[in-house]
C-alpha positions, -999 to 999 in steps of 0.1 A, spaced: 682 -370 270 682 -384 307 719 -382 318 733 -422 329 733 -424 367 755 -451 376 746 -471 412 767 -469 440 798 -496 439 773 -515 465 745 -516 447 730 -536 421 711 -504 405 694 -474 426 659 -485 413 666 -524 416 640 -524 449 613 -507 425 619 -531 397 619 -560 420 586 -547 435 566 -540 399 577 -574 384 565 -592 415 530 -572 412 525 -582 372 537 -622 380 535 -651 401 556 -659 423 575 -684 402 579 -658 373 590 -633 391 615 -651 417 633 -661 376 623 -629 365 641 -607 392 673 -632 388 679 -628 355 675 -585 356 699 -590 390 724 -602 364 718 -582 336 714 -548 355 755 -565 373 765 -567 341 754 -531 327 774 -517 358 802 -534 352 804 -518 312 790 -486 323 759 -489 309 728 -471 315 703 -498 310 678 -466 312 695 -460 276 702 -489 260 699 -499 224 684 -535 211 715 -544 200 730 -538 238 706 -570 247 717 -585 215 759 -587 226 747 -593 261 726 -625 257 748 -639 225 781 -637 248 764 -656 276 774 -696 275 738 -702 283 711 -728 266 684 -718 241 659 -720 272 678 -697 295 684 -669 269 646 -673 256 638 -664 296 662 -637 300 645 -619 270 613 -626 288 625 -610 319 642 -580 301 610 -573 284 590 -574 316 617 -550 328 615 -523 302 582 -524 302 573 -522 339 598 -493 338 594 -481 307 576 -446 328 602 -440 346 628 -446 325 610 -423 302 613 -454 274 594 -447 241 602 -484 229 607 -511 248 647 -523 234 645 -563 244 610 -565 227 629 -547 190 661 -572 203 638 -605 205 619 -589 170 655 -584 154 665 -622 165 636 -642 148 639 -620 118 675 -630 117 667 -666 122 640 -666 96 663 -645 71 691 -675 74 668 -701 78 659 -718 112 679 -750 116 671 -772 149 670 -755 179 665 -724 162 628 -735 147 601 -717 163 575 -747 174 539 -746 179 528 -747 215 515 -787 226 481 -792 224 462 -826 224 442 -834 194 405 -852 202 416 -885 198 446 -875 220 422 -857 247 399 -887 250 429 -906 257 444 -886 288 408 -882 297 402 -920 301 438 -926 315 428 -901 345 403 -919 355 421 -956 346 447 -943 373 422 -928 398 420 -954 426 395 -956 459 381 -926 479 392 -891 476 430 -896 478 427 -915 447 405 -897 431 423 -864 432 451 -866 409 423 -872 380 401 -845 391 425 -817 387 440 -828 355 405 -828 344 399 -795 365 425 -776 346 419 -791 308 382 -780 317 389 -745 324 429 -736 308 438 -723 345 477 -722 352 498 -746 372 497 -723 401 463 -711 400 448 -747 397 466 -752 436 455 -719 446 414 -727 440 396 -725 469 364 -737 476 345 -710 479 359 -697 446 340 -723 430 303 -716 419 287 -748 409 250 -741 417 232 -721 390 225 -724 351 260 -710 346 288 -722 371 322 -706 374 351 -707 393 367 -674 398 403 -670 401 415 -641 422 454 -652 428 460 -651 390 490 -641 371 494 -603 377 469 -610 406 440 -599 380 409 -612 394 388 -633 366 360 -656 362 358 -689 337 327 -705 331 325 -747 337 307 -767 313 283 -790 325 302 -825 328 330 -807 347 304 -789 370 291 -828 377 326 -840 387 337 -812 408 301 -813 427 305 -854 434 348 -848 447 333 -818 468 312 -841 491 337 -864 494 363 -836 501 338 -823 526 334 -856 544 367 -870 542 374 -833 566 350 -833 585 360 -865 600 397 -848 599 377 -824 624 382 -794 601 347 -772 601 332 -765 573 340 -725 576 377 -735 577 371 -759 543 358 -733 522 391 -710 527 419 -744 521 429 -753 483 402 -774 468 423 -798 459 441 -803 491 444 -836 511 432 -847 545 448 -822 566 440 -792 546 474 -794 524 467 -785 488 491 -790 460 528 -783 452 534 -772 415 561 -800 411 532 -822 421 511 -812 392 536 -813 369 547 -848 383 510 -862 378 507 -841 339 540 -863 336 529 -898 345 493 -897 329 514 -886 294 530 -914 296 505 -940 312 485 -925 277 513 -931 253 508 -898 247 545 -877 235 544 -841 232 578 -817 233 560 -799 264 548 -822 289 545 -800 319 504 -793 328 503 -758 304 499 -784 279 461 -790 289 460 -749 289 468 -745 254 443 -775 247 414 -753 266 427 -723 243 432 -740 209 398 -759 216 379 -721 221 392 -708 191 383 -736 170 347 -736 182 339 -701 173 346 -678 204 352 -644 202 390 -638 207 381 -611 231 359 -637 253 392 -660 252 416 -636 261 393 -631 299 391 -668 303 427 -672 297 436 -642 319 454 -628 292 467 -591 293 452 -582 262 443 -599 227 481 -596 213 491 -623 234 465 -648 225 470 -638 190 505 -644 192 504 -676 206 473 -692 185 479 -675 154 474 -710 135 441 -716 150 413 -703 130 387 -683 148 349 -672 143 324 -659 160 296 -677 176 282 -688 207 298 -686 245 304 -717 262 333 -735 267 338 -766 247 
């Protein structure tokens, strides 16, 4: 058994600088700016009880999170975290099991052995239904006003309930990582979580709407003076000048078209249109496996996880 090396009174832990640098190569820059925080606190804390987190047991995590005066939300992300930790290091830290993983197994059991009450209840993630989907649908385009400006907002709501891309990789689309000429168009997302490059097909409709915003986008800056070499490298989505989306943005616009729908959901940020892409897969037939890729899932235990209710089959490949 590995002998515990305790860091330096300085330090946070001698291979804090790796960890930092493997989390921030599996996520995106969001998750792993939270990600790194909450290990920077745990990895404190373990030096401060002369812990080896190298040699930890699950129910180590267990007393650490369940004596932290923290919400439901922060302690369900500093599992997260913890789990990305052991397993980024789990080579190195010569780790046959990964211990937050058997903690945050050992926690539902728990809850489900006592019964979940409230907060405790494990809830499906927020999808819209089809009546629900026309709804948004129809209120994107009831809130779109003149010219391209106006017209934006819409287009990537519908962008990213066409294709299930993330928040962040929805701003990130350039437009030369769209491919809208062809039988099959795709858009091809190379800035993904875990910067794993991946393509997701467009279905037809979509493919009409992004072509018609794309002249416009390409005329409104052209007049801004931009050439067209320098267009195809800016954010699709971006704005006169070149500037493409903020996250908050997005999430801001997800917001307002809920509402202007009289649409309620628990989640109401934008991932809500990404499990809608999912959920509506699944249902139609497509091969778990062929989900997973579009999704830009690590492997098939995730979807799995997530869309266990949905049923699945196995039939054709397009998206619905």
């Amino acid at each position: 058994m590995r002998c515990p090396t305790l860091p330096e009174k300085n330090e946070i832990h001698q291979d804090f600088p790796e960890i930092t640098r493997r989390i921030q190569t599996a996520s995106t820059a969001n998750t792993s700016k939270t990600y790194v925080s909450r290990i920077k606190g745990y990895l404190l804390w373990c030096r401060g009880h002369k812990i080896d987190p190298a040699q930890v047991l699950p129910d180590t995590i267990m007393d650490y999170l369940e004596h932290r005066n923290w919400g439901k939300s922060t302690k369900t992300t500093t599992m997260a975290a913890l789990e990305a930790l052991y397993e980024v290091m789990s080579a190195t830290w010569n780790a046959k099991e990964n211990p937050a993983y058997l903690a945050s197994q050992q926690n539902t059991q728990k809850r489900r052995r006592f019964g979940s009450r409230g907060h405790g209840e494990t809830r499906l993630p927020s999808t819209l239904d089809s009546e629900e989907e026309a709804r948004f649908v129809a209120t994107t385009h009831l809130l779109d006003h003149k010219g391209y400006n106006g017209i934006r907002p819409g287009q990537i709501m519908r962008f990213i309930l066409g294709t299930g891309l993330r928040r962040e990789e929805a701003v990130q689309v350039r437009e030369q990582d769209l491919h809208l000429e062809g039988e099959k168009p795709y858009v091809r997302v190379i800035r993904g979580k875990g910067h794993k490059e991946r393509t997701v097909p467009i279905n037809p409709a979509l493919r009409e709407e992004l072509a018609a915003f794309a002249a416009m986008r390409k005329a409104l800056l052209s007049d801004s003076g931009l050439h067209h070499k320098t267009q195809k490298s800016l954010p699709f989505f971006c704005d006169k000048s070149g500037k493409g989306y903020e996250g908050s943005s997005v999430y801001y616009i997800m917001q307002r078209t809920l509402r202007s729908a009289g649409i309620e959901k628990w989640q109401s940020g934008p991932h809500v249109l990404r499990h809608t892409f999912a959920t509506k897969q699944l249902q139609k037939g497509i091969p778990t496996a062929v989900v997973k890729l579009w999704m830009g899932h690590r492997d098939a235990i995730t979807l799995l996880k997530t869309y266990e209710h949905v049923t699945t089959g196995e039939q054709h490949h397009t998206p619905a």
